[in-house]
N, C-alpha and C positions, 0 to 999 in steps of 0.2 A: 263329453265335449266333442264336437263336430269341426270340419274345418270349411272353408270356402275357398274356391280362387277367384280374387282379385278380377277385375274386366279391365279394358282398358280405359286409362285415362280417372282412374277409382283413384278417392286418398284413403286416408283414413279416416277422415270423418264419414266421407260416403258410405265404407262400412259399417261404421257403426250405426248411421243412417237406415241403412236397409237391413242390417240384423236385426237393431234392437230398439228403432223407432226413433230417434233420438239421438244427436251430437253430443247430449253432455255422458251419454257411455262412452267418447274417447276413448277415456283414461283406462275404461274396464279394458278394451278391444285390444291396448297399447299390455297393460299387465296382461292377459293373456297368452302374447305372443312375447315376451319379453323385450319388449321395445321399450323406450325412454326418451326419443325424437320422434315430437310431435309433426317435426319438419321433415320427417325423413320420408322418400320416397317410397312404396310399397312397390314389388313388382308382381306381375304378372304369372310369374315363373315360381312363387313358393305360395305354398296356400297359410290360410290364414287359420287359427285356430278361434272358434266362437261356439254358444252354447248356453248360453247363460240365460234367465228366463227374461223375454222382449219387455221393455220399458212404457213403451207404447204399441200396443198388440193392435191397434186400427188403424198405423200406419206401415207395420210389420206385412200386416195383409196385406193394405193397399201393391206395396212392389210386388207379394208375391202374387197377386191375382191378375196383376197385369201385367208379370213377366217384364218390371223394370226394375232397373241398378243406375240407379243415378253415379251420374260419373262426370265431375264437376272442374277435376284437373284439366291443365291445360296440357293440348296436345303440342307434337314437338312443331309442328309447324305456326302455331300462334305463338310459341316463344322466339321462332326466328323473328316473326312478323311485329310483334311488340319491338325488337331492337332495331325494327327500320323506320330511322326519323331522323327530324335534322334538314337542315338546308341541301345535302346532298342527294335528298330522295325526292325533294320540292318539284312540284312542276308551276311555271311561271303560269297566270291566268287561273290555276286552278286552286292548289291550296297552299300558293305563295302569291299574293295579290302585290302589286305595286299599287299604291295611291295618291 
């Protein structure tokens, strides 16, 4: 068993994604590494333990022949941005209309 580190903005489904072809290995990705929150963030900083044989080996390739990691988390500036709404971020004329 091999391990990976994590890119930025990676969950865990992305990795299982790009290991082993397929979201529904999750669950393997999460027993692997001894994790149980599906919600829990992964970092960057500890690598991942994977190995297991690829579920779908034609998408497996796909990333590795084009040198991509899909990475689907939201970064921290779109979560600031998602929390600005509301009347107080409104501009009149534009996407606060009076009629």
């Amino acid at each position: 068993m091999g391990t990976i580190k994590p890119q930025d903005n990676q969950n865990i489904f992305d990795v299982a994604l790009q290991e082993y072809g397929s979201i529904e290995t999750v669950f393997d990705v999460l027993d692997d590494n001894d994790q149980y929150d599906i919600t829990e963030d992964i970092s960057v900083y500890e690598d991942l333990k994977v190995g297991r044989a690829a579920f779908k080996k034609d998408i497996v390739a796909y990333y590795e022949s084009n040198n991509t990691h899909p990475a689907t988390g939201a970064t921290a500036e779109e979560l600031l941005l998602a929390n600005i709404c509301g009347i107080d971020y409104m501009t009149l004329e534009d996407d606060f209309i009076i009629g």
